[in-house]
C-alpha atoms as an extended CHARMM CRD file, in Angstrom:
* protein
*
        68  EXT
         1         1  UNK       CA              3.5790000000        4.1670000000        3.2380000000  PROA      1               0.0000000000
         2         2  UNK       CA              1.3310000000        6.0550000000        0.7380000000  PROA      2               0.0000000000
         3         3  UNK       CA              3.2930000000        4.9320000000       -1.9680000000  PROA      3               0.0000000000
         4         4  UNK       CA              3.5300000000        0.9570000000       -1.1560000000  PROA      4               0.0000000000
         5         5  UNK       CA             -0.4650000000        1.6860000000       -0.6260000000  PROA      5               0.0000000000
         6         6  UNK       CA             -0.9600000000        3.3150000000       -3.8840000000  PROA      6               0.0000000000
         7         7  UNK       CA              0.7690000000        0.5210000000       -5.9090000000  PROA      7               0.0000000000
         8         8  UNK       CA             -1.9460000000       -1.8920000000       -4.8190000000  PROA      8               0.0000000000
         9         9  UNK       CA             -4.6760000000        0.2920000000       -5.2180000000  PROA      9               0.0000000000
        10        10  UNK       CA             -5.1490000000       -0.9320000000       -9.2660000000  PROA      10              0.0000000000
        11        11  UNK       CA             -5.6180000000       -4.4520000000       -7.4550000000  PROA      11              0.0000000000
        12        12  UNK       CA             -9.0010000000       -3.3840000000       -6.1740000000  PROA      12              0.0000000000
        13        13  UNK       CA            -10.5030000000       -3.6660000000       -9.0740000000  PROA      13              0.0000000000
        14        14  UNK       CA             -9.4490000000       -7.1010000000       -9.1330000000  PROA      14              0.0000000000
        15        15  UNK       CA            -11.3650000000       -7.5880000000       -5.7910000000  PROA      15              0.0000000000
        16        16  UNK       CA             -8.9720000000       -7.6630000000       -3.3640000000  PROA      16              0.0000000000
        17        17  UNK       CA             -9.0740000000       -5.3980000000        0.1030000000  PROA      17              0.0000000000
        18        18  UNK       CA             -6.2820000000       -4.1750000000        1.8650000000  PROA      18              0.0000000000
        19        19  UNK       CA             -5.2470000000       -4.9940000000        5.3810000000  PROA      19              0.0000000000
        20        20  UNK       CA             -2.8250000000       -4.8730000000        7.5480000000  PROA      20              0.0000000000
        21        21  UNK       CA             -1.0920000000       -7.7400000000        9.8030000000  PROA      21              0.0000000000
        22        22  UNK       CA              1.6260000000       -8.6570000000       11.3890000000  PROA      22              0.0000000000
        23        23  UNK       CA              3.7880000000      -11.8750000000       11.5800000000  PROA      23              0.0000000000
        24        24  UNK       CA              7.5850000000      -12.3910000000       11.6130000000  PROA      24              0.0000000000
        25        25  UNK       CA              9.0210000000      -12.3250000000        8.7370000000  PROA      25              0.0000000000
        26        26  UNK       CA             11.0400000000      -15.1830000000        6.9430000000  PROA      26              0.0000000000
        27        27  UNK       CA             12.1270000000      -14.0600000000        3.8400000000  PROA      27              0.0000000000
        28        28  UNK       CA             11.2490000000      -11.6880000000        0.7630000000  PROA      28              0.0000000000
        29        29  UNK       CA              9.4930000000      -11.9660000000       -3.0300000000  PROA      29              0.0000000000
        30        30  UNK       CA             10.5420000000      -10.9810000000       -5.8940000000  PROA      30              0.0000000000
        31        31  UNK       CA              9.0300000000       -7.5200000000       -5.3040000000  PROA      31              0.0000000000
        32        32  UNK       CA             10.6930000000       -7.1650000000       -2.2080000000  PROA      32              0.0000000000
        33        33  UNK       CA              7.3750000000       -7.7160000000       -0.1910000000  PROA      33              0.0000000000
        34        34  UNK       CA              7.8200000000       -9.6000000000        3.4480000000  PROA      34              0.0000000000
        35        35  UNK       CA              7.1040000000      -13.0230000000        3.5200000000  PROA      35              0.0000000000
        36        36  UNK       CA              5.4260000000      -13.6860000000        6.9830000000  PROA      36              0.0000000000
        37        37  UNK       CA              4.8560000000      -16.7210000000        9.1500000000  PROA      37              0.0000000000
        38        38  UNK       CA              2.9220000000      -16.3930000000       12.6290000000  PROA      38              0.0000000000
        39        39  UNK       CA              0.5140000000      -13.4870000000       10.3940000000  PROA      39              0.0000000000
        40        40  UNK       CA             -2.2140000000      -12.3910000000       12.7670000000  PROA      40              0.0000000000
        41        41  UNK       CA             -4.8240000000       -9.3000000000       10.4640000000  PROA      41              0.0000000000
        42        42  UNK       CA             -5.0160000000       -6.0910000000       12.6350000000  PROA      42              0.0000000000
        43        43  UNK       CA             -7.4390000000       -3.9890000000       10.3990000000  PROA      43              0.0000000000
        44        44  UNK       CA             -9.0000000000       -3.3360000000        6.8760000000  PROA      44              0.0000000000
        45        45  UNK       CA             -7.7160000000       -0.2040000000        5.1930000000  PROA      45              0.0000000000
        46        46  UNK       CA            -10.7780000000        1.9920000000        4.5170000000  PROA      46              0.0000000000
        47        47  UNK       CA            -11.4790000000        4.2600000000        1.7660000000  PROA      47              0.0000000000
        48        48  UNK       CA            -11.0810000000        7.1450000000        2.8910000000  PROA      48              0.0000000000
        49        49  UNK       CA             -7.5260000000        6.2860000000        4.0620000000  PROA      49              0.0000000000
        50        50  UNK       CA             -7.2900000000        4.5330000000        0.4700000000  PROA      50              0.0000000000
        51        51  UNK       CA             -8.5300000000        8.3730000000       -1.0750000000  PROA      51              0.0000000000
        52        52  UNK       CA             -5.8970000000        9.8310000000        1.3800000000  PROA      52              0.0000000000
        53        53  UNK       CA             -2.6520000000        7.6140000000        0.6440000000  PROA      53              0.0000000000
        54        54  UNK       CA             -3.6000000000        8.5250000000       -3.4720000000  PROA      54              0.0000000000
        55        55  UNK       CA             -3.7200000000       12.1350000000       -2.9030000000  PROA      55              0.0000000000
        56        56  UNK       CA             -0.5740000000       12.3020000000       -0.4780000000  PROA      56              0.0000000000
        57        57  UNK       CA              1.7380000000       10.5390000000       -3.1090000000  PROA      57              0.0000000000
        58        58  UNK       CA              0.3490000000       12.1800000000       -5.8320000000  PROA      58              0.0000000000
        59        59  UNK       CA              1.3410000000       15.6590000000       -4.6060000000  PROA      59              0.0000000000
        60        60  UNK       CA              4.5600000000       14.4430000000       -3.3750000000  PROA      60              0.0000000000
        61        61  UNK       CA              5.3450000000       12.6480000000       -7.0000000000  PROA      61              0.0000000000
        62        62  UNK       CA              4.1510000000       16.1140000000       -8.3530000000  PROA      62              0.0000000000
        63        63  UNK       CA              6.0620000000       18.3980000000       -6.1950000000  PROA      63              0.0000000000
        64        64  UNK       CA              9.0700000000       20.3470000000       -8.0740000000  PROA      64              0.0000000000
        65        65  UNK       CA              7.9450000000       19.1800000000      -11.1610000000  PROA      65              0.0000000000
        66        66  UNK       CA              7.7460000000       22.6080000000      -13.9960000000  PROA      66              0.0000000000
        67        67  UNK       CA              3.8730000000       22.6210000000      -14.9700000000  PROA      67              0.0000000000
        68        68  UNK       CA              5.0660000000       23.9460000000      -18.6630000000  PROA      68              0.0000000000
């Protein structure tokens, strides 16, 4: 999950706010993303859950990796 949040996370800057919904799905993109019919929004993500997600996939995209 923290890494499908972090790769929208440069889209902020764009203006756009993350949420979460549900709907049935119907098909996929081209990036593999759900394409939904019946969507109904559940909640915003916040920022602190935004800071969160960041910090939890950059330690695990860090983690084994030889600091020399």
């Amino acid at each position: 999950m923290a890494r499908r949040i972090c790769q929208y996370l440069r889209k902020l800057d764009e203006g756009a706010r993350p949420w979460v919904l549900t709907g049935d799905v119907t098909s996929h993109g081209p990036d593999n993303e759900p394409l939904l019919v019946n969507v109904k929004p559940v909640a915003w993500l916040g920022d602190e859950l935004l800071a969160e997600a960041h910090q939890r996939y950059t330690e695990r995209m860090n983690a084994g990796k030889s600091s020399a």
